[in-house]
DOPAKE-302423 format. One line per 4 residues: their letters; for each residue x, y, z of C-alpha. Coordinates in nm, 3 decimals, m for minus. Layout:
N
A> X Y Z | ... $
***
This chain:
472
XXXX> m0.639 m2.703 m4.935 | m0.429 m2.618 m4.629 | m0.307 m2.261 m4.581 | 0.032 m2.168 m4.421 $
XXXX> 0.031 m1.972 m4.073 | 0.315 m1.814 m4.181 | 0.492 m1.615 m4.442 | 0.886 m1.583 m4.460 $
XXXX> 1.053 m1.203 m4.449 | 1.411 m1.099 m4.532 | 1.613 m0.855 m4.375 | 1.965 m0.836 m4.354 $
XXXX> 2.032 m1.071 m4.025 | 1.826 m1.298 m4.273 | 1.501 m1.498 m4.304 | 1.208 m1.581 m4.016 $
XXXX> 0.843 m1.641 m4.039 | 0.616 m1.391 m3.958 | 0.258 m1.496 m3.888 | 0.054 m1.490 m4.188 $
XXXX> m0.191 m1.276 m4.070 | 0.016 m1.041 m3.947 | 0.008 m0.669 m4.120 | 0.341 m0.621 m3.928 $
XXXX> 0.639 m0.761 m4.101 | 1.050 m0.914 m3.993 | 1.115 m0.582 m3.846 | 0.836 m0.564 m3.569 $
XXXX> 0.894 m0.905 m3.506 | 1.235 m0.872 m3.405 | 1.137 m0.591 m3.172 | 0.873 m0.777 m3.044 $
XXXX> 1.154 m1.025 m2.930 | 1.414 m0.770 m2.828 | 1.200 m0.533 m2.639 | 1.014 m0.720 m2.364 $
XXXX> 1.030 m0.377 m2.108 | 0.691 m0.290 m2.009 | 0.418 m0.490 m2.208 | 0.264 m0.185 m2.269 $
XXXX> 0.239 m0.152 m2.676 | 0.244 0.156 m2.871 | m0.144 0.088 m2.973 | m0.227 0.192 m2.625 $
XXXX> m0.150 0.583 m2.755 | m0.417 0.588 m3.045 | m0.294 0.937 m3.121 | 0.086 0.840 m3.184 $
XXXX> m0.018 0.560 m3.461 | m0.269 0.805 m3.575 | 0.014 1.069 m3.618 | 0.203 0.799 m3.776 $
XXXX> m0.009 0.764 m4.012 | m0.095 1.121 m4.139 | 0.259 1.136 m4.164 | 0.324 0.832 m4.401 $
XXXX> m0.006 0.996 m4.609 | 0.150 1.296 m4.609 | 0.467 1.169 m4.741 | 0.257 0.955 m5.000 $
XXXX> 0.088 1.239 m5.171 | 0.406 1.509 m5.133 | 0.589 1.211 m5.330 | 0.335 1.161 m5.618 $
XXXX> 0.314 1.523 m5.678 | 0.671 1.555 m5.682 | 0.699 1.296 m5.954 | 0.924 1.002 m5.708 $
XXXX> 0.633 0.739 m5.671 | 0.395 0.627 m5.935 | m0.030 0.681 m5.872 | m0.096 0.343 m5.836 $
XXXX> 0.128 0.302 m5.555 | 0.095 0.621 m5.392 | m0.286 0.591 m5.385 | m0.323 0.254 m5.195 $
XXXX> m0.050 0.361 m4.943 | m0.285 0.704 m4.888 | m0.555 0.445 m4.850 | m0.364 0.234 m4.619 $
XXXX> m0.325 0.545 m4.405 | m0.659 0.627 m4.388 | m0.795 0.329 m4.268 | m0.468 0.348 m3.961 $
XXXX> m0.615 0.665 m3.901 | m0.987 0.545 m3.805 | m0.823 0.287 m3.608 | m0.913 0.014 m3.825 $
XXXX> m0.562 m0.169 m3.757 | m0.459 m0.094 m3.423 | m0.361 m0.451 m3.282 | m0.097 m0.448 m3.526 $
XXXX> 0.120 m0.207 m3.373 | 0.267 m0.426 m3.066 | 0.595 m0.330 m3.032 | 0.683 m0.220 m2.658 $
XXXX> 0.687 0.169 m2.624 | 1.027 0.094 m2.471 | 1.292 0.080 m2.711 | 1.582 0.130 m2.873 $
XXXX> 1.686 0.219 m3.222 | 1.604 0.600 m3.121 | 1.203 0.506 m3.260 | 1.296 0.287 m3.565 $
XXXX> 1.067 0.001 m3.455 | 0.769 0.209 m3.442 | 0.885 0.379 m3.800 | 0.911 0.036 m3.978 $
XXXX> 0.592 m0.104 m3.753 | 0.407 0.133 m3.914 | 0.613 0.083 m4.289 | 0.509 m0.251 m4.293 $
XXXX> 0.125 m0.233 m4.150 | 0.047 0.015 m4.412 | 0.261 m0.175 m4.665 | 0.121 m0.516 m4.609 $
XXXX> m0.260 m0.344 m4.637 | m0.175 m0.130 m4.954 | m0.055 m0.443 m5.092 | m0.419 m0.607 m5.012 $
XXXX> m0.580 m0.323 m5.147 | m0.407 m0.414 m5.501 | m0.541 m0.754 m5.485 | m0.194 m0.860 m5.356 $
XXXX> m0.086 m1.120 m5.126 | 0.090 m0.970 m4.755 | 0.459 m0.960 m4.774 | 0.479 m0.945 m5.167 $
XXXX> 0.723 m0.659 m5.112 | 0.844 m0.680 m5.475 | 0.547 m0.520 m5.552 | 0.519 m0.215 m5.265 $
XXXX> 0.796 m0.222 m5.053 | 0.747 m0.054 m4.695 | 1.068 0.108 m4.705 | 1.150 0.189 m5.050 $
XXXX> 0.741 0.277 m5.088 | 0.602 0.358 m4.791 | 0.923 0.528 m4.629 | 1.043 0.719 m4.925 $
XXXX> 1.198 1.036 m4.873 | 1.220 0.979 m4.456 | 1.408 0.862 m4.203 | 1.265 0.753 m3.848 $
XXXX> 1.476 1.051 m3.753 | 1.247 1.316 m3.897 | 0.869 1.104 m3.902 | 0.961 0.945 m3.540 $
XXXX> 0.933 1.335 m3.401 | 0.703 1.508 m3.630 | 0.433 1.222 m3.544 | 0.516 1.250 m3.179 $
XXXX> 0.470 1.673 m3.222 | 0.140 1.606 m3.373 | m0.008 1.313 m3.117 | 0.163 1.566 m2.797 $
XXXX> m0.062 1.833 m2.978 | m0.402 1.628 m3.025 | m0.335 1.479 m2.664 | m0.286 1.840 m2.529 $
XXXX> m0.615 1.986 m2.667 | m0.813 1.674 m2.470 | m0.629 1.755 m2.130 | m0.728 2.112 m2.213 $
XXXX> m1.126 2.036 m2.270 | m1.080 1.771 m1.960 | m0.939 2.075 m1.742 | m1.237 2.292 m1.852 $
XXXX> m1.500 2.058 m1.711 | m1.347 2.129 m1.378 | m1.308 2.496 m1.418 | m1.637 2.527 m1.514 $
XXXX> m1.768 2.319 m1.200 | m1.543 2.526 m0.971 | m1.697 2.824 m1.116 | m2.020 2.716 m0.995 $
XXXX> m1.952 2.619 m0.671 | m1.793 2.973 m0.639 | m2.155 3.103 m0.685 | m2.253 2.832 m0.466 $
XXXX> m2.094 2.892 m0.178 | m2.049 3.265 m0.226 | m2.266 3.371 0.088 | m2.057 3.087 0.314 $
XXXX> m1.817 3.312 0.591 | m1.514 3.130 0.678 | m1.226 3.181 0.810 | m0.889 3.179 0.580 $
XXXX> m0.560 3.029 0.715 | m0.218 3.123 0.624 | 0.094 2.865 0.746 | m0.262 2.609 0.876 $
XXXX> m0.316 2.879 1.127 | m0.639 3.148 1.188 | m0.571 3.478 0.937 | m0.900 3.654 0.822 $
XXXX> m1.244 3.590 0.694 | m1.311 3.508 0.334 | m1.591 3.283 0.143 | m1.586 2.924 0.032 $
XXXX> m1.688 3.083 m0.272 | m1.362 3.321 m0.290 | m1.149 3.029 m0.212 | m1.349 2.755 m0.455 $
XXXX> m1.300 3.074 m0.779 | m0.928 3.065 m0.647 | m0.916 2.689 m0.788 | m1.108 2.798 m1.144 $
XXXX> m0.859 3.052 m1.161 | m0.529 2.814 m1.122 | m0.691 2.612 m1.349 | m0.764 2.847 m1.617 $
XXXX> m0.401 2.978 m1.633 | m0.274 2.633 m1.667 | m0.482 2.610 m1.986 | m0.305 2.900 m2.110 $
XXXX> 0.030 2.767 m2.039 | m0.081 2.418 m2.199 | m0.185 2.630 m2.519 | 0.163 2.822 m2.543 $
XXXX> 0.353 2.514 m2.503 | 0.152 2.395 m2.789 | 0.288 2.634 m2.993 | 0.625 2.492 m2.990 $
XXXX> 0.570 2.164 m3.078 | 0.375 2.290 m3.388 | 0.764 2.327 m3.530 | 0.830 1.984 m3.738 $
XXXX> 1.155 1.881 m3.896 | 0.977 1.637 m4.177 | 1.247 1.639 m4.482 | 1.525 1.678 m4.260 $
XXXX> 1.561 1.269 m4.281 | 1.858 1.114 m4.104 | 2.045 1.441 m3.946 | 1.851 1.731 m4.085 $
XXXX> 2.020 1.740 m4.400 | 1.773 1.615 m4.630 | 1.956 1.377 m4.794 | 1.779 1.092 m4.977 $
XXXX> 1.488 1.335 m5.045 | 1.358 1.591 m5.360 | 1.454 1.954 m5.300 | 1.097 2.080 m5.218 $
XXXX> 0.996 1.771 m5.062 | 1.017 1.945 m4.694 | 0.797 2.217 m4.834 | 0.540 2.038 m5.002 $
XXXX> 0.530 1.730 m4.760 | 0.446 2.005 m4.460 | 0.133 2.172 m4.697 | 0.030 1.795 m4.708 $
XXXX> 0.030 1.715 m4.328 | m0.114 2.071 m4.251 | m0.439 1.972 m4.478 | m0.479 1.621 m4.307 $
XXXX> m0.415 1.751 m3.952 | m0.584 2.055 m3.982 | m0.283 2.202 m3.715 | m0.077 2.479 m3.758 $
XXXX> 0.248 2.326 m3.828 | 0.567 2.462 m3.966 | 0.906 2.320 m4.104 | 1.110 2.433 m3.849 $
XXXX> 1.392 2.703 m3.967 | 1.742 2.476 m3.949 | 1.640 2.101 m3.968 | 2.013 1.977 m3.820 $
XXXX> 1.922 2.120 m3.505 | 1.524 2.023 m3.482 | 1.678 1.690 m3.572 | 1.862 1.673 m3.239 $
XXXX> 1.672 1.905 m3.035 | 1.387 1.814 m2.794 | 1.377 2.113 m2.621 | 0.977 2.134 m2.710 $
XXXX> 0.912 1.832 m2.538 | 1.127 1.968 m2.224 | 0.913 2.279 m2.206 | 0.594 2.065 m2.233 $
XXXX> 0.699 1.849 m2.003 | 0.725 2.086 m1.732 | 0.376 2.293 m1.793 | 0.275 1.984 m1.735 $
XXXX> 0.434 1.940 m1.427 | 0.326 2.313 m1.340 | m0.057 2.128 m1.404 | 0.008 1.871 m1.178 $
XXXX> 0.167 2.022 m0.907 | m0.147 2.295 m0.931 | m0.406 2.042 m0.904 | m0.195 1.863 m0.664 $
XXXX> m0.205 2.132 m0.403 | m0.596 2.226 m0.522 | m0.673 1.835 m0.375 | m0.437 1.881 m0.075 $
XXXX> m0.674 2.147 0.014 | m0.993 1.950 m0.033 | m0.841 1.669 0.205 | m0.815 1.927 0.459 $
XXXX> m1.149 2.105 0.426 | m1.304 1.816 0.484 | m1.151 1.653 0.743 | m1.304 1.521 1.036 $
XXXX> m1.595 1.499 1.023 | m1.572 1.528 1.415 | m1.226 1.591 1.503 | m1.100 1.781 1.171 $
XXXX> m1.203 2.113 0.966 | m1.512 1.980 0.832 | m1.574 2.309 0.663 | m1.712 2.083 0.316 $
XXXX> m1.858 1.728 0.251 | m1.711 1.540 0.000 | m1.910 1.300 m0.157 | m1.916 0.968 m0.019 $
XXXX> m1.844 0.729 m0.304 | m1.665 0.386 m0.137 | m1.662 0.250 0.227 | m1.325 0.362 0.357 $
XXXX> m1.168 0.138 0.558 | m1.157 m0.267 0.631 | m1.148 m0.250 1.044 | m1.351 0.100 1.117 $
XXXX> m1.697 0.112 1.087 | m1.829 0.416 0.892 | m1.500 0.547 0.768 | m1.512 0.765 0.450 $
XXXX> m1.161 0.842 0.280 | m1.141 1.136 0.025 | m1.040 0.851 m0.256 | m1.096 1.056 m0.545 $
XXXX> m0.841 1.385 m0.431 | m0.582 1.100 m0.344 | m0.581 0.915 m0.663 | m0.538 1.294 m0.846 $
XXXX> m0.217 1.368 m0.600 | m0.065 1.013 m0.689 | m0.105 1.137 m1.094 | 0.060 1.433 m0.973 $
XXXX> 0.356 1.253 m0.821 | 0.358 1.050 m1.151 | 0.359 1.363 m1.347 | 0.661 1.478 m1.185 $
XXXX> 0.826 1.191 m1.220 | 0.781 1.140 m1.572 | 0.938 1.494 m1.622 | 1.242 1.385 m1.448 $
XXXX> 1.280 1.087 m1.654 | 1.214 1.354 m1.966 | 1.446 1.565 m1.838 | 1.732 1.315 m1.831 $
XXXX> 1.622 1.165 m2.196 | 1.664 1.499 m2.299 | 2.008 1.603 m2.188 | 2.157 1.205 m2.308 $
XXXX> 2.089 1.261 m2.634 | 2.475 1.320 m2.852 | 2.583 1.510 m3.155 | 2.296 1.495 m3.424 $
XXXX> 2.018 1.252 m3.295 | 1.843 1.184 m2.957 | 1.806 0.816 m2.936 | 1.598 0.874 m2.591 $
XXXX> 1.295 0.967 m2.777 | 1.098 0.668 m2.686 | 1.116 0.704 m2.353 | 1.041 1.125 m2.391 $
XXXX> 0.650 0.925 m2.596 | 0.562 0.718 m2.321 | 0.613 0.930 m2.053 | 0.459 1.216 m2.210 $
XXXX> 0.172 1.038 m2.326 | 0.119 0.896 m1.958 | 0.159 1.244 m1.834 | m0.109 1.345 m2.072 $
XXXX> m0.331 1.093 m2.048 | m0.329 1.060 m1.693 | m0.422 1.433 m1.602 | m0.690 1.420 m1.852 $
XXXX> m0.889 1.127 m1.698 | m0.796 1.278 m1.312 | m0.967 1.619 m1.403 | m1.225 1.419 m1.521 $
XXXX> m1.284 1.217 m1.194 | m1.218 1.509 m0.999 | m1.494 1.676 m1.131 | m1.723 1.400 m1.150 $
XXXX> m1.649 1.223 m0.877 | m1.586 1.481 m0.586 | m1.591 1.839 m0.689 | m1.967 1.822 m0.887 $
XXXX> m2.096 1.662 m0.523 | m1.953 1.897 m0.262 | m2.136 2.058 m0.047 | m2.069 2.320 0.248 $
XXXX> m2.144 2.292 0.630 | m2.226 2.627 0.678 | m2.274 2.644 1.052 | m1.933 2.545 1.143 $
XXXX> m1.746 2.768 0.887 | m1.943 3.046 1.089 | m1.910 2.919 1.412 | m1.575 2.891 1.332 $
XXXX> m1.525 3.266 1.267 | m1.738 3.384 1.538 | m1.467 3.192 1.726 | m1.153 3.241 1.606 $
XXXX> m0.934 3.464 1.694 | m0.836 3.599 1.381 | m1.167 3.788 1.363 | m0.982 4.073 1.547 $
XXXX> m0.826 4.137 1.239 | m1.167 4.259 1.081 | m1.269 4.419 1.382 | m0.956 4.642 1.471 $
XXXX> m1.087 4.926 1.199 | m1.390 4.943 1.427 | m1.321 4.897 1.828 | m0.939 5.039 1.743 $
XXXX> m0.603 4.812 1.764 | m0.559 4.848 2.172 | m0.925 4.714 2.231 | m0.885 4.448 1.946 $
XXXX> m0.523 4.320 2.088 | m0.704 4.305 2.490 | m1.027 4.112 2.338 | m0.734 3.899 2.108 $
XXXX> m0.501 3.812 2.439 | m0.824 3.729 2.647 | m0.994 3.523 2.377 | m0.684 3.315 2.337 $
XXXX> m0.665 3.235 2.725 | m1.002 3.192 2.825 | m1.096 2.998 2.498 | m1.415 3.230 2.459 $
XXXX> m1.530 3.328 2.146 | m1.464 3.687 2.003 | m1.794 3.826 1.910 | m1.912 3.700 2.292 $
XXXX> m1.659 3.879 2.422 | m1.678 4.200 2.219 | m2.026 4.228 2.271 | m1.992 4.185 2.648 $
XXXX> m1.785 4.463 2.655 | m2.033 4.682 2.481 | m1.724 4.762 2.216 | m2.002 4.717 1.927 $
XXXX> m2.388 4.683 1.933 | m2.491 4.343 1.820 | m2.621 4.531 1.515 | m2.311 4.672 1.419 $
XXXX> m2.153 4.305 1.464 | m2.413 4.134 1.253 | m2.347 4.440 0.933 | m1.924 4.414 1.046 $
XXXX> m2.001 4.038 0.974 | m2.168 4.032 0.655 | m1.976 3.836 0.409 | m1.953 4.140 0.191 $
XXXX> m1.847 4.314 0.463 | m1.579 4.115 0.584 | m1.404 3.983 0.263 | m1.356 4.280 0.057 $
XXXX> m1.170 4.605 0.109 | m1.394 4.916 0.292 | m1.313 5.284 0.311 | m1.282 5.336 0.667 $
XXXX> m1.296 5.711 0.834 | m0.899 5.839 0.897 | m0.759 5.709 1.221 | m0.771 6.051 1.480 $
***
């Protein structure tokens, strides 16, 4: 017996053949056709089908116990669900995450994958939608205009919490470099230029600190997109659904997510609003640009080696360069910066998906998923490098950080409580045009014993404040 390779779908520009193994129905397949953007699927963001899914279960069981959609039904979509949920049928969702339609391919995408599996599941053939129908079943009481959001609100959140753990891998390492290097003098720049002794280890805590109040931002943000407008359906009205459905379906997707989400207060304008995402958007642009400068910095501390700061070592991890021998490039900060310039731009093109939605519906949200969710992912797997591929490895060259604020001229600065601001400015002006170091010079001037210079230039000493007797 010979099996067809296809099955034949209706909708209402008519009939095609969908592949018969297909859990995807006529709907994906026409935006498989129409939306040829990026060939990037939605299956490469786990945690939007995911969403989708807890959504559509929700929506099941909020429907069963409201009386609209019989047990036997109900249970095999919940089923359905579940098995989307472990990831069990991801290479069905291959719709471009480019589209139009304001979401409603990846609505009916995942109306018809669950469909077509709940219908297996009753010992029913795929695309026997006389039986369980993915939108008169699966997409009861909804609209992509309310389940498109909420499951993008609940992915943002997941995703959020991983770039949060990913950020505290690096804090953490920071933090114990900052121990590390806590007894290594250097000298601190202002505008790339000599200011005043400090530690590696007071500049490397600086970075675990930056990082640590980026977390908090992330988790505010958060916050916001906890506010869902499931059982709003088209325009926030709630038309098409069961009085209490909003109420109930919400209890529902609280229990599967296990997050903290709440039917937001006037569903018309959570409908049209994507002001959550906007906010996100730009903590996470706040991130980037943080971690951004934090690998700027690294670049320059370890310049050189010769003819550059060469205060750190980075770890060597590739040959640098196809024409100079012995070349190391700091690879892994540079890859971080260009996720930070991708960052940036992916809030821009937020930004402007925002502001073009009109009247009661953003049709831009697509665009507001993909770049989010490449913002997201991104940073998460450059903190990740950055700690494991450069940060973890660094080590300090502690004779030239200490050579270099013997040196420097900014050491005055530290010295002008002791030897007096006349004395500091003369040794200052003849450092600067003899190119001698300041601690020779001091010392040949008998302006401090060598004694007193080696307690003055204690780390402790040097980069914290000290009472000092009054000035006569």
């Amino acid at each position: 017996m010979q099996f067809s390779q296809t099955r034949s779908e209706h909708d209402l520009l008519g009939d095609r053949d969908v592949p018969a193994d297909a859990y995807y129905g006529i709907h994906t397949l026409r935006a498989i056709e129409n939306f040829r953007i990026t060939g990037i699927p939605i299956s490469t963001y786990p945690s939007l089908i995911q969403a989708l899914a807890a959504v559509k279960e929700a929506a099941a069981l909020a429907n069963m116990e409201l009386g609209l959609l019989d047990a036997v039904r109900g249970e095999a979509i919940v089923a359905a669900c579940r098995e989307v949920r472990q990831g069990l049928l991801n290479e069905h969702f291959p719709i471009d995450v480019i589209q139009g339609g304001a979401g409603t391919s990846t609505n009916m995408n995942a109306n018809e994958v669950i469909a077509n599996r709940a219908l297996e599941l009753l010992g029913h053939g795929r695309g026997d939608y006389t039986r369980l129908h993915p939108n008169e079943h699966v997409n009861m009481s909804q609209s992509t205009n309310d389940v498109y959001p909420t499951a993008l609100k609940i992915a943002s959140y997941s995703s959020i919490l991983d770039l949060i753990d990913a950020m505290d891998v690096l804090r953490n390492t920071f933090e114990r470099k900052a121990v590390e290097f806590a007894d290594v003098l250097k000298m601190g720049r202002t505008q790339l230029q000599d200011a005043v002794p400090m530690t590696l280890g007071q500049e490397f805590r600086t970075y675990a600190v930056m990082i640590e109040e980026d977390q908090n931002r992330l988790r505010e943000a958060g916050r916001l997109v906890n506010e869902i407008n499931l059982g709003g359906t088209a325009i926030g009205t709630g038309i098409a659904s069961h009085p209490d459905y909003a109420v109930v379906v919400c209890r529902h997707l609280k229990a599967i997510t296990g997050l903290p989400l709440e039917t937001a207060a006037d569903l018309v304008e959570a409908t049209q609003d994507c002001g959550a995402f906007v906010h996100l958007s730009g903590v996470l642009k706040r991130v980037a640009v943080k971690i951004s400068k934090v690998c700027n910095d690294l670049r320059l501390l370890s310049s050189g080696p010769r003819a550059g700061f060469n205060e750190i070592n980075l770890p060597p991890v590739q040959a640098g360069s196809s024409i100079m021998p012995g070349k190391i490039n700091p690879v892994i900060p540079e890859v971080v910066n260009q996720v930070a310039f991708e960052v940036i731009g992916n809030d821009v093109a937020i930004t402007f998906a925002a502001e073009g939605g009109q009247l009661q519906l953003n049709a831009f949200e697509p665009l507001i998923a993909h770049s989010l969710f490449k913002s997201i992912t991104h940073l998460t797997q450059a903190f990740l490098t950055l700690e494991n591929r450069c940060v973890t490895h660094i080590t300090a060259n502690r004779d030239r950080t200490r050579a270099d604020v013997e040196n420097s001229i900014g050491l005055v600065t530290a010295l002008n409580p002791y030897i007096g601001y006349a004395a500091a400015t003369a040794v200052a002006v003849e450092a600067h045009s003899t190119g001698r170091g300041v601690v020779e010079l001091v010392l040949e001037k008998g302006l401090l014993s060598r004694e007193k210079l080696a307690e003055i230039l204690n780390p402790e000493m040097l980069t914290r404040p000290q009472a000092f007797a009054a000035a006569s």
